[in-house]
LUMDO-704666 format. One record per residue: residue number from 1; x, y, z of N, C-alpha, C, CB in turn; chain. Coordinates in nm, 2 decimals, padded with zeros to 4 digits. Glycine has a CB too. Layout:
N
     n   n_east   n_north     n_up   ca_east   ca_north    ca_up   c_east   c_north     c_up   cb_east   cb_north    cb_up   chain
   NUM        X         Y        Z         X          Y        Z        X         Y        Z         X          Y        Z       A
...
This chain:
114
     n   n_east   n_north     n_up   ca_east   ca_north    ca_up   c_east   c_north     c_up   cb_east   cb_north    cb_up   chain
     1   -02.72     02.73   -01.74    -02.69      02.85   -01.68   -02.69     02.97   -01.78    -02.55      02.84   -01.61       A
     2   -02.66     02.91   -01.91    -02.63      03.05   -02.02   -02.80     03.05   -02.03    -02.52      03.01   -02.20       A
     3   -02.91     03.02   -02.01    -03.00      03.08   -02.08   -03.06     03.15   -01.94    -03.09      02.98   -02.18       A
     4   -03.06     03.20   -01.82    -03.06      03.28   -01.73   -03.05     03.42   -01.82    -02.93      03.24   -01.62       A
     5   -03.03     03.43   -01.88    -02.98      03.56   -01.95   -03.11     03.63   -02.04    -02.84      03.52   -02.08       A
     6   -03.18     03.54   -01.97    -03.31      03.59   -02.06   -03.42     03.67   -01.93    -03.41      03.43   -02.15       A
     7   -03.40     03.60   -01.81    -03.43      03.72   -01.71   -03.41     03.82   -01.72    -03.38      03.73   -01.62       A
     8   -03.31     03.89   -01.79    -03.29      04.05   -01.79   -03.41     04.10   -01.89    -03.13      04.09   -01.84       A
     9   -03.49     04.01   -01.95    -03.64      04.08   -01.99   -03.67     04.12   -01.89    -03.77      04.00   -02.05       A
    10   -03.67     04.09   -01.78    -03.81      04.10   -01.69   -03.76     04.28   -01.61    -03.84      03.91   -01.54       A
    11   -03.61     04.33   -01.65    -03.55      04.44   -01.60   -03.65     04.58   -01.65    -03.41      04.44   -01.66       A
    12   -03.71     04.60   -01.77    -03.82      04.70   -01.75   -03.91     04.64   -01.66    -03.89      04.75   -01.88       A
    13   -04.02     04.57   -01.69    -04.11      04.57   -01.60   -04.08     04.59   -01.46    -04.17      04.47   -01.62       A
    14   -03.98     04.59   -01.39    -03.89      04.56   -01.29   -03.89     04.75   -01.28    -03.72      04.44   -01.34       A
    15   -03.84     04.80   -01.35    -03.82      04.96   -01.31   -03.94     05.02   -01.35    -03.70      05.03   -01.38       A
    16   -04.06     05.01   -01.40    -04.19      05.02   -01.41   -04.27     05.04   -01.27    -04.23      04.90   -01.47       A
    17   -04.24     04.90   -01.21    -04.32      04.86   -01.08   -04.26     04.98   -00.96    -04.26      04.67   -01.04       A
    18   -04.12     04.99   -01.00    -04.04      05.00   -00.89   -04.06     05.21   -00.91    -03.85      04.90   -00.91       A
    19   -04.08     05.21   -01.05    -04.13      05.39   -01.08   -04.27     05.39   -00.99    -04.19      05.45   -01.29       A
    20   -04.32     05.30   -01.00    -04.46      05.36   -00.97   -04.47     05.35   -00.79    -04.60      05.26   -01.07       A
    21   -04.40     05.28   -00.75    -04.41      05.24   -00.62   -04.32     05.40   -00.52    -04.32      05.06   -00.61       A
    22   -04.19     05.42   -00.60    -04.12      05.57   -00.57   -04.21     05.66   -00.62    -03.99      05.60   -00.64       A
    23   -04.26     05.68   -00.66    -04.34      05.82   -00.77   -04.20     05.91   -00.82    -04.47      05.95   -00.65       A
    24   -04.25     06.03   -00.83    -04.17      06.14   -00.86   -04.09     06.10   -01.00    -04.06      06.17   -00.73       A
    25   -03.93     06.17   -00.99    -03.89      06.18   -01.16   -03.86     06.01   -01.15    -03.72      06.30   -01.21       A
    26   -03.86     05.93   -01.08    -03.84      05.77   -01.13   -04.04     05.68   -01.17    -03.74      05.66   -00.95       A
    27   -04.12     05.77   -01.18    -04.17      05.71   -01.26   -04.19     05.73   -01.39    -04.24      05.71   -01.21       A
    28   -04.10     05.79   -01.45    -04.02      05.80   -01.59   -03.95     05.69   -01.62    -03.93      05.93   -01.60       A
    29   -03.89     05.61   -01.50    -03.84      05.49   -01.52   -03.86     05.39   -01.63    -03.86      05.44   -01.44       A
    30   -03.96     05.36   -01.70    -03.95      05.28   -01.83   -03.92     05.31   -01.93    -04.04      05.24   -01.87       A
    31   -03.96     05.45   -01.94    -03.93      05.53   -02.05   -03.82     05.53   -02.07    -03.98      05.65   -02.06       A
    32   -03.71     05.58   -01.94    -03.51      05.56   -01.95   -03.48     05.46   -01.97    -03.42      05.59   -01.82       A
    33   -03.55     05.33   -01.94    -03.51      05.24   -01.95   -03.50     05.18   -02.12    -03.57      05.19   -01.85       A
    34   -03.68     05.20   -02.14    -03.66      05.17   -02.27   -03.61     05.26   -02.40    -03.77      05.13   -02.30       A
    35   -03.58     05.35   -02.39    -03.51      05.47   -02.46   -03.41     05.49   -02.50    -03.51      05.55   -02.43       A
    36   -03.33     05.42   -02.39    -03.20      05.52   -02.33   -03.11     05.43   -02.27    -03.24      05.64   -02.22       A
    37   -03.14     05.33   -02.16    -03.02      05.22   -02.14   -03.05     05.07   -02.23    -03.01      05.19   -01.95       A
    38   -03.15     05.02   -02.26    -03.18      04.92   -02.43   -03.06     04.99   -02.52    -03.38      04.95   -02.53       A
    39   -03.14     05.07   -02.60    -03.00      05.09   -02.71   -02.90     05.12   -02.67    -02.99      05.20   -02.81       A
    40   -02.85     05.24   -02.56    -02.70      05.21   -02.53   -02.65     05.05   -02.51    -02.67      05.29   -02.39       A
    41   -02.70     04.94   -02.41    -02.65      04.86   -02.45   -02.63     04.78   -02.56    -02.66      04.83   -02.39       A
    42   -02.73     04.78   -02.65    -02.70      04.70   -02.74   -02.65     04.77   -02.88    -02.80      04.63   -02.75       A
    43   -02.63     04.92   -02.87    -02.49      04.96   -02.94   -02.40     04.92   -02.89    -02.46      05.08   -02.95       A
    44   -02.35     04.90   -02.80    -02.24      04.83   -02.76   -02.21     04.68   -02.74    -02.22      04.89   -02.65       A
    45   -02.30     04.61   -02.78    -02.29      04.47   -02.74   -02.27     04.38   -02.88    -02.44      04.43   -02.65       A
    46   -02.24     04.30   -02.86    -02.18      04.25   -03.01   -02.31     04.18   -03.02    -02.02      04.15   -03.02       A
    47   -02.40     04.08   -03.11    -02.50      03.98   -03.08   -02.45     03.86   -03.19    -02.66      04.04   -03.10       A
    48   -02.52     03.80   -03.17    -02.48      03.68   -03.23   -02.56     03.67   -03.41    -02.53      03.54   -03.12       A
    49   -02.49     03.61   -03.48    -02.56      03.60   -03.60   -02.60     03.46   -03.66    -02.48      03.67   -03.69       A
    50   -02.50     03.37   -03.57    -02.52      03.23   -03.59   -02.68     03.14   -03.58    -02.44      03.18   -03.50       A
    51   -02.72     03.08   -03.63    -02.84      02.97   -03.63   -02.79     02.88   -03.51    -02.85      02.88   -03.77       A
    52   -02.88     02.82   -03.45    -02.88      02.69   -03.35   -02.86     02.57   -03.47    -03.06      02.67   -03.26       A
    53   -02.78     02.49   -03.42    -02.77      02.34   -03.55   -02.92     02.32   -03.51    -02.64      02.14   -03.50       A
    54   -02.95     02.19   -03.57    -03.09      02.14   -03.57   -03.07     02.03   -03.42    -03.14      02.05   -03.75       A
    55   -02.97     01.97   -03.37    -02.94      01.94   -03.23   -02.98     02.03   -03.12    -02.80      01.92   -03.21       A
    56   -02.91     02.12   -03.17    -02.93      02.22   -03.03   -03.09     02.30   -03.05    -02.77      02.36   -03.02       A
    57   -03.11     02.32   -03.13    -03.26      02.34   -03.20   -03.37     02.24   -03.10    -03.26      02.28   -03.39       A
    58   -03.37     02.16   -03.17    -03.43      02.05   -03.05   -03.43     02.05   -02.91    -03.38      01.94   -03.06       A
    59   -03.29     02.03   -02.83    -03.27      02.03   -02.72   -03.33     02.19   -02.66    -03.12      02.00   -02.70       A
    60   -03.29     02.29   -02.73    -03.39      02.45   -02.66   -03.55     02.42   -02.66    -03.38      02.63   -02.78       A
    61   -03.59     02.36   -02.77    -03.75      02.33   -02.79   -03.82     02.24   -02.67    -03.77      02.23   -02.94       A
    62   -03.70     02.20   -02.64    -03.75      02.08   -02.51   -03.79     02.12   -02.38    -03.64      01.98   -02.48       A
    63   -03.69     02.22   -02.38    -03.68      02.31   -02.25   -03.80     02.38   -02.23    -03.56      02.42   -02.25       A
    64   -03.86     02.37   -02.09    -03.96      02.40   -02.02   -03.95     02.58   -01.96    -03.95      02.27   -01.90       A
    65   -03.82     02.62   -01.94    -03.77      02.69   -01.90   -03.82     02.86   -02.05    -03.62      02.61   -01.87       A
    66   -03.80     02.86   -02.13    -03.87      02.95   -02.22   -04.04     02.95   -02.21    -03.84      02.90   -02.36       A
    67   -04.08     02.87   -02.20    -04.24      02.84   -02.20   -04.30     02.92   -02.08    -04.27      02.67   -02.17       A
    68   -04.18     02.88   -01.95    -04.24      02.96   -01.80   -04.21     03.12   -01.80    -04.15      02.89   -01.64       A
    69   -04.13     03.13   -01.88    -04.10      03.29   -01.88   -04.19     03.31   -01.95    -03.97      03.35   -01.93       A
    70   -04.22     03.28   -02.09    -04.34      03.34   -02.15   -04.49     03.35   -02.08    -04.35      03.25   -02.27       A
    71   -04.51     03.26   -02.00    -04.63      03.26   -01.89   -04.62     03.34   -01.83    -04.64      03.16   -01.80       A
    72   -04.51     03.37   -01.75    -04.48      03.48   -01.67   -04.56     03.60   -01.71    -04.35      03.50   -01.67       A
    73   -04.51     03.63   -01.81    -04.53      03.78   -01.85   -04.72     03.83   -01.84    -04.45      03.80   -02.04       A
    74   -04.80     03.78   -01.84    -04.92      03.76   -01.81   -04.96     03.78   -01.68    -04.94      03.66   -01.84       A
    75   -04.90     03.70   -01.59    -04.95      03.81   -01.43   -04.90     03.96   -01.40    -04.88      03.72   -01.26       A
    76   -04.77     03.94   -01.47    -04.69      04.05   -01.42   -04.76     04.18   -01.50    -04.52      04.03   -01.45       A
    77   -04.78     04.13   -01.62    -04.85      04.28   -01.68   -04.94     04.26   -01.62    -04.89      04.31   -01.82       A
    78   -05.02     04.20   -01.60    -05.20      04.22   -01.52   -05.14     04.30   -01.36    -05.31      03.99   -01.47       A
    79   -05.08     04.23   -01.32    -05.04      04.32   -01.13   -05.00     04.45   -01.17    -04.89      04.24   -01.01       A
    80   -04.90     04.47   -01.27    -04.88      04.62   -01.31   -04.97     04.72   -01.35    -04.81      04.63   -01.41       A
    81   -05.07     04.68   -01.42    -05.17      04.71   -01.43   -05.28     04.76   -01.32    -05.18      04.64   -01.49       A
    82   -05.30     04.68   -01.26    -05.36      04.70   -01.10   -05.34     04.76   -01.04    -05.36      04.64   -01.02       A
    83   -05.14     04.76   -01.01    -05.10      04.81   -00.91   -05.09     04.96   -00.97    -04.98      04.74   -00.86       A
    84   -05.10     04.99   -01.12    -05.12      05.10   -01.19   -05.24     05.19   -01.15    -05.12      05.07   -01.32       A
    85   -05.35     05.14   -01.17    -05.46      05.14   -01.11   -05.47     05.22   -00.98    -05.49      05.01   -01.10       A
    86   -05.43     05.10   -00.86    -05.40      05.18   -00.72   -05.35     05.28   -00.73    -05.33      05.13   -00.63       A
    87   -05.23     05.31   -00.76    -05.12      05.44   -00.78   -05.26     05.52   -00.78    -05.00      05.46   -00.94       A
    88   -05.31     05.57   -00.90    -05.41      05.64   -00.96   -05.47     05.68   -00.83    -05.49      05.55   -01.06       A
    89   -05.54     05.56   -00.77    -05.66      05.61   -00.65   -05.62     05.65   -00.52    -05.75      05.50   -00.61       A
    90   -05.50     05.54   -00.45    -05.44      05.61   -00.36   -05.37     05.68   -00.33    -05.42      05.59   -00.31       A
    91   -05.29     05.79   -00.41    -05.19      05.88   -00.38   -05.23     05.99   -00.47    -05.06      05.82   -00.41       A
    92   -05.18     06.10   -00.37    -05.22      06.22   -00.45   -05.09     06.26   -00.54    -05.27      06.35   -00.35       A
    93   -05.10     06.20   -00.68    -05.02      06.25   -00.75   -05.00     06.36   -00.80    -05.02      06.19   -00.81       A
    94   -04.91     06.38   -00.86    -04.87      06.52   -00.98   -04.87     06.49   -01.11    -04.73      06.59   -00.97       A
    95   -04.93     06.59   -01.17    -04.95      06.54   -01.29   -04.88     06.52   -01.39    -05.00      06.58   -01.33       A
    96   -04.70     06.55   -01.40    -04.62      06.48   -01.43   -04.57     06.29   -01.40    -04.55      06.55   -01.38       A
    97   -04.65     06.33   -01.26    -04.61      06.14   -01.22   -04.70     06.09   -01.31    -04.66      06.07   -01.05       A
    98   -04.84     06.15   -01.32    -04.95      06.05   -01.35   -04.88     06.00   -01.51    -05.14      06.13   -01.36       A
    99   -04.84     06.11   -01.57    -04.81      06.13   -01.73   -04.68     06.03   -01.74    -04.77      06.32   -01.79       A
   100   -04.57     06.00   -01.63    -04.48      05.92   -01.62   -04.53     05.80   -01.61    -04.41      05.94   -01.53       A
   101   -04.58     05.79   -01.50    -04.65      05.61   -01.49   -04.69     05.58   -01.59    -04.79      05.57   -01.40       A
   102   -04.80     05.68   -01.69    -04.88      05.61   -01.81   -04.80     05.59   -01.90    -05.01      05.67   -01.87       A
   103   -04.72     05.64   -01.94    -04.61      05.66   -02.05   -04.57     05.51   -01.99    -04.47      05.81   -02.06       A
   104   -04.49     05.49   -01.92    -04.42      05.36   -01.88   -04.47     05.27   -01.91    -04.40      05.34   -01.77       A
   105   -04.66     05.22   -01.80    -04.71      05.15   -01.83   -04.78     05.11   -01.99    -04.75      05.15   -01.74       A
   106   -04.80     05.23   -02.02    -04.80      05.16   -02.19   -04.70     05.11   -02.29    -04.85      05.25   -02.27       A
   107   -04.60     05.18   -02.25    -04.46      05.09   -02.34   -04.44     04.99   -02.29    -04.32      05.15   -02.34       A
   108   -04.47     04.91   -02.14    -04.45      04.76   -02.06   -04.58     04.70   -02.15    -04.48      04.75   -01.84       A
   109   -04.70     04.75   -02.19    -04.80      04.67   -02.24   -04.77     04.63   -02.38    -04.93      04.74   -02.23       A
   110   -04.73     04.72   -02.43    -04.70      04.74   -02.56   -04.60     04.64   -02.57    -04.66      04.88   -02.59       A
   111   -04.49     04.60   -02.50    -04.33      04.54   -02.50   -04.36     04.41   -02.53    -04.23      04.56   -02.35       A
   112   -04.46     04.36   -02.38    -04.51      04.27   -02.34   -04.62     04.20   -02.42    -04.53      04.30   -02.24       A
   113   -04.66     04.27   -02.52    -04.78      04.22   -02.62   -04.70     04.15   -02.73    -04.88      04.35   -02.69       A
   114   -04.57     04.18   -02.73    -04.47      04.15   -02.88   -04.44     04.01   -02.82    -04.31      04.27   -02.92       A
């Protein structure tokens, strides 16, 4: 149950999708997100400094569960992308939105390439 906690990667791309689908000042949404609520929380969050023993090392290595998240991230940037794409063709945007979406979706490409 503790490694659930790694879902909350998927929270930009998540306000990305969800900027570009609202338009207007929330397709600035990655950018707040990655700017501005990232460091606030993790100024505030304590993190860990400890190593995994070489037991528990093993037992994470085993787990199937890291591997599918890492997969993951591969459709989701490709559909973001697309669905980036559409935005573009079917809506008459403003050229703040357009400049929001692209800002966004390049910091999700960029995130997601690391």
């Amino acid at each position: 149950m503790k490694d659930l906690k790694y879902l909350i990667a998927y929270i930009p791309i998540l306000s990305v999708y969800l900027g570009i689908y609202w338009q207007g000042i929330f397709s600035y949404s990655g950018l707040a997100i990655a700017f501005g609520v990232i460091p606030i929380v993790e100024l505030f969050s304590k993190g860990k400094t400890a190593n995994l023993k070489p037991t528990e090392e093993d037992s994470a290595l085993r787990q199937r569960l890291f591997d599918w998240l890492l997969y993951l991230n591969l459709p989701l940037l490709y559909g973001l992308i697309a669905y980036y794409f559409y935005a573009l063709n079917a809506f008459d945007l403003a050229t703040f939105e357009i400049v929001g979406m692209t800002l966004s979706v390049g910091i999700m490409c960029g995130t997601s390439g690391i």
